[in-house]
N, C-alpha and C positions, 0 to 999 in steps of 0.2 A: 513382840517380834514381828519383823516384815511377813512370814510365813510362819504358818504351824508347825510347831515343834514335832510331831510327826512327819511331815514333808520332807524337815532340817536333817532328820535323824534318818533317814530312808535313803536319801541321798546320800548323806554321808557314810552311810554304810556301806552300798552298791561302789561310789567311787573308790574306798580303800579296798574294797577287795577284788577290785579289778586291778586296781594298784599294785596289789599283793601278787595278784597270780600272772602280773607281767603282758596285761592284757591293752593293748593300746587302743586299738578300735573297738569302741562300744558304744551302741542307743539310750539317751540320757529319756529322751520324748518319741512315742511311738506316735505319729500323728495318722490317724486313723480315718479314713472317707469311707463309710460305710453305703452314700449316696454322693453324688455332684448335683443331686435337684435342688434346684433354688429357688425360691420363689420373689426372688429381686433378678433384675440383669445391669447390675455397678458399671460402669464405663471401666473400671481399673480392676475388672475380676477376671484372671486369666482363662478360672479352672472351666467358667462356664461355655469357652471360645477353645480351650483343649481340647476338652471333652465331649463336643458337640453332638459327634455322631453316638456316643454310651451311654448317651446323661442319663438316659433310659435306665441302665444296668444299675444293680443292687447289690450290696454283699448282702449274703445269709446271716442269720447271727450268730451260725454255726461258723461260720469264716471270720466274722469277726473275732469273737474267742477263740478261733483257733491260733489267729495271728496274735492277741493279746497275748497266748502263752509262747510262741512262737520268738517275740521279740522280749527280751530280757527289762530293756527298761521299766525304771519304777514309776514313770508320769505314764498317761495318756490322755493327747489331746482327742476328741472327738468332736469333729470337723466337718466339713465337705466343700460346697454346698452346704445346704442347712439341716444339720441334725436332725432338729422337729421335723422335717420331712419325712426322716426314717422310721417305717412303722414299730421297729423292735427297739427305739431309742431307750424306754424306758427298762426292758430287759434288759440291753447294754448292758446300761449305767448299774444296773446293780448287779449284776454278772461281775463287772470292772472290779466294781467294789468290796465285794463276796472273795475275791482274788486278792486284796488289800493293797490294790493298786490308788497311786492318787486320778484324779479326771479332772483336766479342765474341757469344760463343756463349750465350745464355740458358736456363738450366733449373734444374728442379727438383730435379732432382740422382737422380731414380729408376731412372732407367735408365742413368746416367751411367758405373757403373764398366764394365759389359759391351760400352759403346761406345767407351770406351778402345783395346782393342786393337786399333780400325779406324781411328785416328787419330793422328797424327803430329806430335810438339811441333812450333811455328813462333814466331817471332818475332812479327809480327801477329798471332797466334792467344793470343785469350784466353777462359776457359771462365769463365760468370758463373754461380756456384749458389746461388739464392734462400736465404735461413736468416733465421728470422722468430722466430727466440728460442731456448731448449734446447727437450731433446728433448719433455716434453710441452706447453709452448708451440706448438712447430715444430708437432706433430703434431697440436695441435688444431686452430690456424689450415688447416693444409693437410689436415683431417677424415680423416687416415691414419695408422695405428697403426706404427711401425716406419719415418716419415717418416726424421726425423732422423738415427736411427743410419746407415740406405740413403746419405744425401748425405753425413753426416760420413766414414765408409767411403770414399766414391768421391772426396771430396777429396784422404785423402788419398793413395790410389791415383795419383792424376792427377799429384799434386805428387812421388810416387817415381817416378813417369815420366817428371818433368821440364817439368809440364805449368807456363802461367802461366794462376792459379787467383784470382778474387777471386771476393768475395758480394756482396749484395744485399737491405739487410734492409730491410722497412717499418716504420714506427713508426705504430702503430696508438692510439687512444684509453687503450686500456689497458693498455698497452707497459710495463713492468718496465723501465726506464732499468737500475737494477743486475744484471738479468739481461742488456742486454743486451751491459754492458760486459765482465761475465763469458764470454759468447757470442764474443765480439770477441779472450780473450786467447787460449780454447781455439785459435780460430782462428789466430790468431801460432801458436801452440804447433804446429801441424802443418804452418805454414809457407805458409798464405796470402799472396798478395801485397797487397793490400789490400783496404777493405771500402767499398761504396756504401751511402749512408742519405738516404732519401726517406720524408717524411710522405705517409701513405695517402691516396686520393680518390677522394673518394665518388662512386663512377661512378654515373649515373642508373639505369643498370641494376638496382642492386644497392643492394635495399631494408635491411641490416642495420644497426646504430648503429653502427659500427665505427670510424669517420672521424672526423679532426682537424678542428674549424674551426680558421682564421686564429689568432684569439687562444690557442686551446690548443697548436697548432703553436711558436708565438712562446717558450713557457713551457716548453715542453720540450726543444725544440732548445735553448733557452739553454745546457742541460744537457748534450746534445751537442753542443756545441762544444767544452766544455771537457772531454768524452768524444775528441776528435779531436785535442789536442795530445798524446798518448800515445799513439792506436793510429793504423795506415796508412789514413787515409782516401782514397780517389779521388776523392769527395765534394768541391767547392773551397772554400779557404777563404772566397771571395766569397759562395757558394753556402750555406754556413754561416752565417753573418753575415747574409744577406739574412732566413734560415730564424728565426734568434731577432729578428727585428724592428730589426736594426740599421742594416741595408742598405737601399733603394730600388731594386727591380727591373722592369723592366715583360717582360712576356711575348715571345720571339721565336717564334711557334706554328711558324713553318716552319722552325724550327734543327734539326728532330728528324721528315722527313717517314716516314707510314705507308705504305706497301705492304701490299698481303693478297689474297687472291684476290676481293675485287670490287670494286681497284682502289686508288687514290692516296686514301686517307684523310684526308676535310678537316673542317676545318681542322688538325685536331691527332691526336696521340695517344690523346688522351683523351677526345674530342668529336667527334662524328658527326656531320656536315649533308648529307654526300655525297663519294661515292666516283667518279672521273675515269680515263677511260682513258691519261691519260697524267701525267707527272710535268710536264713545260710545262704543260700547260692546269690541274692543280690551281693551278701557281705564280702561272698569268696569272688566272685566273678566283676567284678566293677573294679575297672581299674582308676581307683580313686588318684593316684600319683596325675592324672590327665586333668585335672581338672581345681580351677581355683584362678584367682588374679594373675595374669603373668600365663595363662598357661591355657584354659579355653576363653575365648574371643566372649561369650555369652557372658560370665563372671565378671568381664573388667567393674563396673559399674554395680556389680552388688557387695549391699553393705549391710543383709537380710540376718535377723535373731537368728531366726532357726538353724543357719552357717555358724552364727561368729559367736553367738551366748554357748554354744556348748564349747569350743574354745575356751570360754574365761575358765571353765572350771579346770582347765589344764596347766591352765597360766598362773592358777590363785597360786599354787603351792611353790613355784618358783622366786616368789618374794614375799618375804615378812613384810614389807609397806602395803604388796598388794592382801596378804590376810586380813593387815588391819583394817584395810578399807572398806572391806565385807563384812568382817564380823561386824564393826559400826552401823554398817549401810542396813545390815538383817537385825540388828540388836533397837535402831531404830523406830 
């Protein structure tokens, strides 16, 4: 199977019986910034040009677990910035787990192999490490010399340790589609479990031309799609499909809420209006009807996972073509 059959079964449990009790808005992925320190400055990284004047600020890992119990979902990404910076990361993580929550763990992969040894394969535990093209690709986008080879290394360290390793690549404007197919088998080759792909966005913060519009998005995902019936996407097919302009999606902003240290990040991920001390009052108080394609100016142009994958899973159940395409895709 695409994912572990724990994962499968957690999820599909959480969805029907929100199902059941008539519940429409609910957190599939708590995405969690317990710092914004980073120890890279990406030309295409929003959070570090948001957050400029807090980067300083820290959650506790008393607020972290507070919000982990706070927010219902059964994923949690753990994020920032970079994780490894956080000195309680390894508490976290097994706090998270201790909870029988799943984690995928987010980084850059720089410090990744020397935090190996503090870390223990698990079945919910999945380590996500950004890869944004080969090595001088990698290394331009992440403005660090020696990028690449550092996280190629710690891959595959992690994976002789038994670790469950996928990536996370943006497709940027001027993204090498065959570089990054090539990127994609290195990665089979060392024995990656599979790869995540998301067109870049253009965070307000972050004045550089980097970014996909809409219609450029449409034109080259065409191309990854048919990049994804060969290599292990995570990526869904729905999610796919929507991305080359086949599909019809509209945004679930609260499928994927933010945590950080000044609070529940609203509405989204990716958009800032205000930050809530609690994860009820973001959910009650955000008037989510404001916001999506058609409807705030900042959205036209996003075509972001963390909006439109918790969608598919609302969408799967309204068509038997679209079940069968899933169970296939995950059976895979």
């Amino acid at each position: 199977m695409r994912f572990p059959m724990r994962l499968n079964y957690d999820l599909a449990r959480y969805i029907i019986g929100n199902k059941i009790n008539k519940i429409t808005k609910y957190p599939l992925v708590l995405m969690l910034e317990p710092t914004h320190l980073c120890n890279l400055a990406c030309s295409g990284c929003g959070r570090i040009r948001e957050y400029s004047e807090t980067i300083q600020n820290m959650m506790s890992l008393e607020e972290c677990l507070d919000s982990v119990d706070e927010c219902p979902a059964p994923v949690v990404t753990i994020t920032g910035g970079e994780p490894f910076l956080y000195p309680h990361v390894h508490e976290l993580i097994a706090a998270v787990l201790e909870r029988k929550k799943h984690i995928y763990l987010c980084t850059n992969g720089i410090l990744l192999e020397k935090e190996l040894d503090l870390m223990t394969p698990h079945n919910n535990f999945t380590i996500n490490v950004h890869m944004d093209g080969l090595e001088e690709t990698h290394d331009r986008i992440l403005e660090r010399k020696g990028a690449f080879k550092t996280a190629f290394e710690a891959i595959k360290k992690a994976k002789d340790k038994g670790f469950r390793v996928c990536t996370n690549t943006t497709i940027f404007k001027n993204t090498d589609l065959v570089e990054i197919e090539i990127l994609f088998s290195k990665l089979e080759e060392i024995g990656v479990d599979g790869v995540l792909v998301a067109p870049g966005f253009g965070y307000e913060a972050v004045g550089e031309k980097l970014f996909l519009e809409r219609r450029d998005i449409e034109k080259k995902f065409a191309d990854v799609y048919e990049m994804s019936k060969k290599h292990r996407f995570f990526s869904t097919p729905m999610y796919l499909r929507f991305l080359k302009g086949e599909k019809k999606l509209d945004c679930t902003p609260w499928g994927n809420p933010t945590r950080n240290p000044l609070g529940w990040k609203a509405p989204c991920y990716l958009i800032t209006d205000r930050h809530y001390p609690s994860f009820n009052e973001m959910m009650e108080k955000t008037d989510w009807i404001k916001y999506g394609v058609g409807k705030d100016p900042r959205c036209s142009q996003c075509m972001m996972h963390c909006g439109f994958e918790p969608t598919v899973v609302n969408e799967i159940g309204k068509s038997w073509k679209d079940i069968l395409e899933m169970l296939i895709w995950n059976m895979t």
